[in-house]
C-alpha positions in Angstrom: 11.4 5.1 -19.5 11.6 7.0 -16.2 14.1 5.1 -13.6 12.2 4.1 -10.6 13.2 5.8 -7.5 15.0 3.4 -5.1 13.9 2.7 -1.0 16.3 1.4 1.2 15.6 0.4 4.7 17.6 2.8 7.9 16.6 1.7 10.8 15.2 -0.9 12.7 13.6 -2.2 15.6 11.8 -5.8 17.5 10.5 -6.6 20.2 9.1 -10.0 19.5 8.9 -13.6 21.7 12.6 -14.3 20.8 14.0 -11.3 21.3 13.5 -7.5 21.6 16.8 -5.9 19.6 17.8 -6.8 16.7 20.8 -8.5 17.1 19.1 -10.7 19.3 16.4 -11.6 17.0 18.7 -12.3 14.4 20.5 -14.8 16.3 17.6 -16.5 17.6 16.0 -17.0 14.2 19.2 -18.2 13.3 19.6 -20.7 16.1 15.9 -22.0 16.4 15.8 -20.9 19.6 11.7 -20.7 20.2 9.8 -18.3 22.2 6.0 -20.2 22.6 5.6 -20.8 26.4 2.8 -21.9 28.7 0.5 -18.8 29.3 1.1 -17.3 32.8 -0.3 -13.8 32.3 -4.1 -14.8 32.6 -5.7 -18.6 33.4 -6.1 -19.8 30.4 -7.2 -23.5 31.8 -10.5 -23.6 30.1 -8.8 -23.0 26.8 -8.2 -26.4 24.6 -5.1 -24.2 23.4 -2.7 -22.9 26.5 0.6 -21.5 25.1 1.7 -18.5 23.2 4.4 -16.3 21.9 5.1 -14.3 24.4 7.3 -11.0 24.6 9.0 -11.6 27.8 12.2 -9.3 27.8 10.0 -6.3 27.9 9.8 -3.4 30.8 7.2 -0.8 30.1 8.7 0.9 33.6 12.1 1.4 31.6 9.9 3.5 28.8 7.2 4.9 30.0 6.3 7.0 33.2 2.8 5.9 35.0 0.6 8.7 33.2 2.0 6.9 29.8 1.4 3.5 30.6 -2.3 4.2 31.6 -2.6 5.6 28.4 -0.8 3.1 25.8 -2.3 -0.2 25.2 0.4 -3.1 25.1 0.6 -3.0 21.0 1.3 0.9 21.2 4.2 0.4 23.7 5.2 -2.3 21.6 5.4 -0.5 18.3 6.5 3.2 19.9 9.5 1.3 21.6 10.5 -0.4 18.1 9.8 2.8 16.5 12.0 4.4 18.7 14.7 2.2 18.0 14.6 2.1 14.6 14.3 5.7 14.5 17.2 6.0 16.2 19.2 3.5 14.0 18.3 5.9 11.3 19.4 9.4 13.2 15.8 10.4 12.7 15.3 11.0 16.3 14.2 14.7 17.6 12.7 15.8 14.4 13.2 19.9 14.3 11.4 22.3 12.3 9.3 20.7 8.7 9.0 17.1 9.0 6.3 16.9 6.7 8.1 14.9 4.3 8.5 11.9 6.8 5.1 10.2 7.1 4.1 6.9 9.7 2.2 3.7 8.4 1.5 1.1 11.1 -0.2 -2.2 10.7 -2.5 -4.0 13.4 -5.2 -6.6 13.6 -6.8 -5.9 16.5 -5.3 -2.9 17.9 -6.0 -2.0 22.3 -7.9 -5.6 22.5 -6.9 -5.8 26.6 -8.8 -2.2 27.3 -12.2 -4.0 25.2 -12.2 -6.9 27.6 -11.4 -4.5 30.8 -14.6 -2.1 29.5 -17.3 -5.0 28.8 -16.1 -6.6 32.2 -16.3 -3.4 34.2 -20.3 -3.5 32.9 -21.2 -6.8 32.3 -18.5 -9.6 34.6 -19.8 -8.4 37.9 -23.0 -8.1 40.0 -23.2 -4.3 39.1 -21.6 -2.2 36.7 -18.2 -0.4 37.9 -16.9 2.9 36.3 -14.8 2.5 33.0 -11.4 3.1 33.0 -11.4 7.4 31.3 -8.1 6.1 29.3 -10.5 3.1 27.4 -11.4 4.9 24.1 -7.2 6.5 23.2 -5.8 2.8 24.3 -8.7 0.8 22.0 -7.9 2.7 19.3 -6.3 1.0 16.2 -4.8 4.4 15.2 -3.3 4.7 18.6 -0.1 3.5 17.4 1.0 5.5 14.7 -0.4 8.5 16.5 2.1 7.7 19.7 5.4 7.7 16.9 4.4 10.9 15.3 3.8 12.3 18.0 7.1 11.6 20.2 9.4 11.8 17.1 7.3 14.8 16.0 6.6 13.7 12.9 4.0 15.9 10.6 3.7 14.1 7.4 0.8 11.5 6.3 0.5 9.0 9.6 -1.8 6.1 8.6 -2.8 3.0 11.0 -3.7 -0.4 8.4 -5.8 -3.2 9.3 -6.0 -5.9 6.1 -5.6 -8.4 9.7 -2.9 -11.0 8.8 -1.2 -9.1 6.4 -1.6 -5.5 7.7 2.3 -5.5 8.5 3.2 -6.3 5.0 0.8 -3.8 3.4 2.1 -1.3 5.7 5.6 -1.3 4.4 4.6 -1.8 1.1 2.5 1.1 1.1 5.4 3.4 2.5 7.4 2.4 0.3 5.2 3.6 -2.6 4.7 6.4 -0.8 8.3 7.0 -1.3 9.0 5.8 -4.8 6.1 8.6 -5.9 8.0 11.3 -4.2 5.2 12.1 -1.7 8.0 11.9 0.9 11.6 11.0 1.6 11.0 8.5 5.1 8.0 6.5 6.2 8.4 5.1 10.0 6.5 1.9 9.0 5.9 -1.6 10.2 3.3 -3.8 12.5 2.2 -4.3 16.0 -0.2 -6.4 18.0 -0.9 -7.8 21.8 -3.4 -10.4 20.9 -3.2 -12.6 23.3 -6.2 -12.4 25.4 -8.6 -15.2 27.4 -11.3 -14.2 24.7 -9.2 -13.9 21.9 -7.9 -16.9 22.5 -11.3 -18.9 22.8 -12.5 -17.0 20.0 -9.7 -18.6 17.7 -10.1 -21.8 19.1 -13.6 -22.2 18.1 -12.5 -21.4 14.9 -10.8 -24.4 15.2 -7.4 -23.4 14.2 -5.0 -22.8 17.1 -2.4 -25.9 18.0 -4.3 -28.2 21.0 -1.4 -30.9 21.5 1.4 -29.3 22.8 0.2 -27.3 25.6 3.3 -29.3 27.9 5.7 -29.4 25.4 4.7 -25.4 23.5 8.1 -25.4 21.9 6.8 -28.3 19.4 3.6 -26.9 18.7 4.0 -24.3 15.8 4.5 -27.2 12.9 4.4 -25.3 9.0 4.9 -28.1 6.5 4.7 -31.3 9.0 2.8 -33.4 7.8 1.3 -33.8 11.6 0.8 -30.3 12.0 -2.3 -29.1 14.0 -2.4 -25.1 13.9 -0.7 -22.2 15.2 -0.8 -20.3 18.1 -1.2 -17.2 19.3 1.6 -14.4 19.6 2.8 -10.8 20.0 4.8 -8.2 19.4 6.1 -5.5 16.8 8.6 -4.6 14.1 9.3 -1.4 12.3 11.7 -0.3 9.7 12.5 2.8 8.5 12.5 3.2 4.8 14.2 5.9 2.8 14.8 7.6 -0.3 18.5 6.2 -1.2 18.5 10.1 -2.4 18.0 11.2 1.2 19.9 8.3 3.0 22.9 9.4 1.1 22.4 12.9 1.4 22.0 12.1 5.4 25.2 9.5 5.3 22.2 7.1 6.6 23.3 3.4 6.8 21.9 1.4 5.0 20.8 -2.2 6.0 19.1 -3.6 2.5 16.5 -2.4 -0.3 12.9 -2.9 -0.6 12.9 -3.7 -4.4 9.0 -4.8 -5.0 5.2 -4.7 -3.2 2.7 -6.9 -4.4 -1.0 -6.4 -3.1 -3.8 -8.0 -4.2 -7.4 -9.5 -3.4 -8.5 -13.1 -3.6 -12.1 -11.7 -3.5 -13.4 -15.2 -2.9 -13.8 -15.9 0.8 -13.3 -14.5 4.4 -11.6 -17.2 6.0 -10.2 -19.2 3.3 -6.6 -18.6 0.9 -7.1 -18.9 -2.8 -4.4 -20.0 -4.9 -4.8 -18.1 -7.7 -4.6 -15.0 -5.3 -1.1 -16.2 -3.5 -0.1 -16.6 -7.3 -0.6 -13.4 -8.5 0.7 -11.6 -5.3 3.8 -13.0 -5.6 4.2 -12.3 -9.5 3.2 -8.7 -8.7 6.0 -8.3 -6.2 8.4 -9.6 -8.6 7.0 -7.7 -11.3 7.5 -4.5 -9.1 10.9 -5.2 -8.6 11.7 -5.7 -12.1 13.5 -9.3 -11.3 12.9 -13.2 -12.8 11.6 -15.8 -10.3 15.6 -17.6 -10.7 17.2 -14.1 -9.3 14.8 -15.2 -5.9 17.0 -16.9 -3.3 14.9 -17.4 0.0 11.3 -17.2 0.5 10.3 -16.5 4.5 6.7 -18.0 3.7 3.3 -17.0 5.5 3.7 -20.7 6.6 0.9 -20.9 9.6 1.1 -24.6 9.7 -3.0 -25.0 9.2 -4.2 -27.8 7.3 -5.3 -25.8 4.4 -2.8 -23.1 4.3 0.6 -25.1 3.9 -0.1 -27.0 1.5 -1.8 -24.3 -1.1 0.8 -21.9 -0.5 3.7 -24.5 -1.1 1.5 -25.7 -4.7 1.6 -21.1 -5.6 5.0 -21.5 -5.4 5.7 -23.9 -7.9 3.3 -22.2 -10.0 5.3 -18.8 -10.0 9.2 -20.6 -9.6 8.5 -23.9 -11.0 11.3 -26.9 -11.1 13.4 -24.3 -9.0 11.1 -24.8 -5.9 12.5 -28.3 -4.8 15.4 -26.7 -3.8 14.8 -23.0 -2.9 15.1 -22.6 0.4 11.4 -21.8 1.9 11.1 -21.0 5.8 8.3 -20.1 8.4 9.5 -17.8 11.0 6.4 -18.4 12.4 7.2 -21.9 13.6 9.4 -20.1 16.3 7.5 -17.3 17.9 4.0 -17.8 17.0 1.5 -16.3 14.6 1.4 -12.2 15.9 -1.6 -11.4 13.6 -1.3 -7.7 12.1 2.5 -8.1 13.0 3.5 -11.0 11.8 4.5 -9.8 8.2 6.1 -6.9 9.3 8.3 -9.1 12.0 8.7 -11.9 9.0 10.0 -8.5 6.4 12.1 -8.0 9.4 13.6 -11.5 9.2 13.6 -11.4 5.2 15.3 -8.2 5.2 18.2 -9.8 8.1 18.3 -13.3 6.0 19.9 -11.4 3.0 22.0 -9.1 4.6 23.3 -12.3 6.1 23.3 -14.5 3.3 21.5 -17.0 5.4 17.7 -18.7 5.6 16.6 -19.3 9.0 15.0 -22.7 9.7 11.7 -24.0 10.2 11.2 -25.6 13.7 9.3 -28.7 13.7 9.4 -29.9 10.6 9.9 -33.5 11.6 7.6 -35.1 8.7 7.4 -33.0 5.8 4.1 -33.3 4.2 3.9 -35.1 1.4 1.7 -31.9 0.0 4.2 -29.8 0.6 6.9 -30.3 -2.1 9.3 -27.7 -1.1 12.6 -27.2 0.9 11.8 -26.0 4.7 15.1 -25.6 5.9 14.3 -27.7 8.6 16.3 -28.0 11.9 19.4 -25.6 11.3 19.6 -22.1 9.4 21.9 -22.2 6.4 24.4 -20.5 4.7 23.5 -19.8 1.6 23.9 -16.8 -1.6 20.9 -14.7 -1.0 20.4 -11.3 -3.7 17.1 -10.9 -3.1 14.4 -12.4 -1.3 10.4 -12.8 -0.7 8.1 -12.3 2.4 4.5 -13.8 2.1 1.9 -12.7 4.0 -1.8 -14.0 3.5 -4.8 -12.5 5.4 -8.5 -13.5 6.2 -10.5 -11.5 3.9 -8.2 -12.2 0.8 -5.7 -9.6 1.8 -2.2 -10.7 0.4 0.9 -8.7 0.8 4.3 -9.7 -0.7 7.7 -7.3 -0.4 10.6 -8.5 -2.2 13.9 -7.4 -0.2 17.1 -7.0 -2.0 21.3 -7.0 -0.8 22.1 -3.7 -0.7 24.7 -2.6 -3.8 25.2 0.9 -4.1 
């Protein structure tokens, strides 16, 4: 039987609500240190929900000149910027000559959102219409993105922007890391990035019905996964990308090498647009392990997709008894999302981020909040204070509206 080809992940790079390097983020994760604030950007006073993730460490002055910043949406200077830094992390900077066998897949939800709002007002918010800004139809783009990495790091192979919204991250890595295991190519910059948080976005969510309402003095309580008290999420942003690799090429580069992406498991629930099916969390998690050739028991830490809705916690916590049975008591299950926020398409890529970091570290990050766990949710949070604990290998769930589920299984890095 043919040996699959191992992927190991070179380089990295954040910029997320608690912090925008790595090292940083790391640390912050492990601490509990949360990044949900009051919303100062815009007035968001006629919003029930008034608090958000918020990137607040980044200078778009310190990376892009003024022709570049009127071009590039907030999610594309968010995901160039990690690119750039994960790319460097790598030494896949300056690309010279073929660099057809390096490809880019990016994942976002809603892509330029900001320049949408900034057209329809320039026609519709005043007394008579005012002339659209000629940058509007390169910064709405969704493909923007990926376009701006290939394009600075010169990169000529396959370059791909996802949208499966929640999961798009996840599905973005996963599908590089195919792309690599086939041989198509020996590096795919890949990863997720979003700037979501608008006044209309925001409303738009909240008639939905499931952002947090009671916290808007206190935002640092507000993201609850597994409480039984929980009331929703809230809005974030950001980006993560990681560059994954051939281990053929790393070594042949002398690349470092921070970890291995072992397994990808995509699937459909094909059932309903807004609501998670178990059977469909189920079976993406069994394909991931199936990918990765591994046994449920050889799973230490799950960084779950965790959103702290009513309906989500509670099914996803019951689909992983299903696939680890007695074992999920005790196996350490965390939401990095009850510290910075739910980031849409980016969230899964900045949770692999923080899979990938929890087993190079050998420790599970905590879940913030989780005063009360619900009695529905039969699992162990982590709450309070990371932990030290044996990690080999590792899952990250993501779970999207329309179905879309994406699970990558990470693994420690042994030559």
């Amino acid at each position: 039987m043919e040996t699959k080809k191992r992927v190991v992940v070179t380089g990295r790079g954040v910029i997320s609500p608690i912090g925008s390097s790595v090292s940083d983020y790391w640390e912050r994760l492990c601490n509990g240190v949360s990044g949900v604030r009051k919303i100062t950007e815009f007035d968001s006073s006629g919003a029930s929900c008034q608090i958000a993730g918020m990137v607040t460490d980044f200078d778009s002055d310190a990376h892009f000149s003024h022709r570049e910043k009127k071009r590039y949406e907030r999610f594309t200077q968010f995901g160039l910027v990690a690119a750039l830094r994960a790319a460097e992390e790598a030494n896949l900077l300056n690309q010279d000559g073929d660099s057809g066998d390096i490809g880019v897949m990016m994942g976002t939800g809603v892509g330029g959102i900001t320049s949408y709002a900034q057209a329809y007002d320039a026609l519709y918010a005043g007394p008579e219409e005012r002339p659209i800004d000629a940058y509007t139809i390169p910064r709405i783009m969704n493909s923007a993105v990926s376009s701006a990495i290939a394009i600075r790091l010169g990169i000529k192979g396959p370059n791909f922007t996802l949208n499966t919204a929640c999961s798009s991250g996840g599905n973005a890595v996963g599908l590089a890391m195919q792309w690599i295991r086939e041989g198509r190519l020996r590096a795919v910059i890949c990863g997720g990035a979003e700037a979501p948080v608008t006044y209309g976005l925001l409303r738009a969510w909240d008639a939905l019905g499931v952002l947090s309402r009671k916290y808007n003095e206190t935002p640092e309580n507000a993201c609850r996964p597994f409480d039984k008290n929980r009331s929703g999420f809230v809005l974030a942003e950001g980006a993560a990308v990681l560059v994954l690799e051939s281990l053929e090429s790393a070594n042949k580069r002398n690349a470092p090498v921070f970890g291995e992406i072992a397994g990808f498991g995509s699937n459909c629930d094909a059932s309903s647009l807004t609501n998670p099916d178990e059977n469909g969390v189920v079976e993406s998690m069994k394909l991931a392990l199936d990918d990765a050739e591994i046994s449920p028991d050889s799973i230490g830490y799950i960084n779950a997709h965790g959103t702290g809705t009513r309906l989500n916690d509670p099914l996803e916590c019951r689909a992983i008894h299903r696939v680890f049975g007695d074992r999920s008591v005790k196996l350490p299950v965390s939401s990095s999302k009850s510290l910075f926020g739910h980031a849409m398409g980016a969230s899964s890529a900045l949770e692999a981020l923080a899979t990938l970091l929890a087993v190079q570290n050998d420790c599970a990050p905590p879940t913030l909040n989780c005063d009360d766990l619900d009695p529905e949710c039969v699992i162990d949070p982590v709450p309070y204070n990371s932990r030290k604990v044996q990690i080999e290998a590792a899952l990250s769930n993501s779970f999207a509206f329309g179905g879309s589920n994406a699970v990558l299984v990470f693994r420690k890095w042994k030559p």
